[in-house]
VMD Tcl script that builds the backbone (N, CA, C; Angstrom):
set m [mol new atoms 69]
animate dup $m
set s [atomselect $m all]
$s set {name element resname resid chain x y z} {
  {N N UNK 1 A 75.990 -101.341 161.516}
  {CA C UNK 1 A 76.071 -99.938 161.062}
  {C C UNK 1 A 77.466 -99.666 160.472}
  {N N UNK 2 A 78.049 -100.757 160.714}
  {CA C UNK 2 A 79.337 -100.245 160.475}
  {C C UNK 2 A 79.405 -100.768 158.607}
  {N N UNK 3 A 78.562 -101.738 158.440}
  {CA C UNK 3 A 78.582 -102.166 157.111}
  {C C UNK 3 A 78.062 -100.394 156.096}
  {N N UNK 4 A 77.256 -100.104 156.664}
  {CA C UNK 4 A 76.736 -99.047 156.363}
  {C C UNK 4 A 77.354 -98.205 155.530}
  {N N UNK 5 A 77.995 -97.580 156.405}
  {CA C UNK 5 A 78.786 -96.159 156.178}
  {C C UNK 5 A 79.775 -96.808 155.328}
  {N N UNK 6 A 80.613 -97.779 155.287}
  {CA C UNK 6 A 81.656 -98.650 154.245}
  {C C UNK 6 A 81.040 -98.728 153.323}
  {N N UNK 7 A 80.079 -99.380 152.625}
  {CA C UNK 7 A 79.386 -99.712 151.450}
  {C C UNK 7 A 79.161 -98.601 150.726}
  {N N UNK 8 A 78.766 -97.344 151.046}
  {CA C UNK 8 A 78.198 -96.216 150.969}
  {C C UNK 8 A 79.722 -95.626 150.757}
  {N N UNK 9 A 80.770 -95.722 151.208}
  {CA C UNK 9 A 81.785 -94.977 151.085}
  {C C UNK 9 A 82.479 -95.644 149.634}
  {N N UNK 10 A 82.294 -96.582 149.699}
  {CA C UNK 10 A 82.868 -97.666 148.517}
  {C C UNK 10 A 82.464 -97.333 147.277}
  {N N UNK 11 A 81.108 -97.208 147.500}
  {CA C UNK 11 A 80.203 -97.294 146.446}
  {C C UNK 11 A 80.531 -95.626 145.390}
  {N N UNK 12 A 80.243 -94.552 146.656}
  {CA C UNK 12 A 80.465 -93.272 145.932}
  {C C UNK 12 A 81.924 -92.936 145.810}
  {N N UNK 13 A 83.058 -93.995 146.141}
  {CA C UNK 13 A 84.414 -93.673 145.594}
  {C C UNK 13 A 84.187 -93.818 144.038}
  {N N UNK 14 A 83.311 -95.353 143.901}
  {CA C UNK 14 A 83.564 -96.175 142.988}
  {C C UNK 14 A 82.543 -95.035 141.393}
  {N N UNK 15 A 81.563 -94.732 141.860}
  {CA C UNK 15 A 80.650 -94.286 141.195}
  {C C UNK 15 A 81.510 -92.662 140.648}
  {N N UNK 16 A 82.141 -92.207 141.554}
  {CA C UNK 16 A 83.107 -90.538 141.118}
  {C C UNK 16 A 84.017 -91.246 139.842}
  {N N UNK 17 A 84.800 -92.511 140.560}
  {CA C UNK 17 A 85.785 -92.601 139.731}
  {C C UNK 17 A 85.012 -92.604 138.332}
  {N N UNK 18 A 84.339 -93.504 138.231}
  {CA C UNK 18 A 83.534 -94.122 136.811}
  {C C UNK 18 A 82.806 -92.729 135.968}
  {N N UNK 19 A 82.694 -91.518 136.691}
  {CA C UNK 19 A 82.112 -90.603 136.306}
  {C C UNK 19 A 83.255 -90.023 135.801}
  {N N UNK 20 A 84.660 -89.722 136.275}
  {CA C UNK 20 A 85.495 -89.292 135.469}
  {C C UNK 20 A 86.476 -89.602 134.505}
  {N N UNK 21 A 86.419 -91.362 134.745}
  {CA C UNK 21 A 86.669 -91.727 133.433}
  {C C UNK 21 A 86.188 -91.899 132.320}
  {N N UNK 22 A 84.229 -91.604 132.439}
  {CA C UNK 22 A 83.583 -91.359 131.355}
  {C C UNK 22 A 83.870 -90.097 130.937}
  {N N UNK 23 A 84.043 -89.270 131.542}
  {CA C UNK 23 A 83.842 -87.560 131.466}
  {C C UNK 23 A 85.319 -87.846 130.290}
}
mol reanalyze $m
mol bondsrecalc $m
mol representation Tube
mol addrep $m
């Protein structure tokens, strides 16, 4: 579970950033 919540935290850092360097 602990993979969980990390991957998921990683993922939607990674996915914001990429959204505002498209923006």
């Amino acid at each position: 579970m602990l993979n969980s919540p990390a991957k998921m935290k990683v993922r939607k850092k990674r996915t914001e950033g990429n959204h505002e360097t498209q923006s």
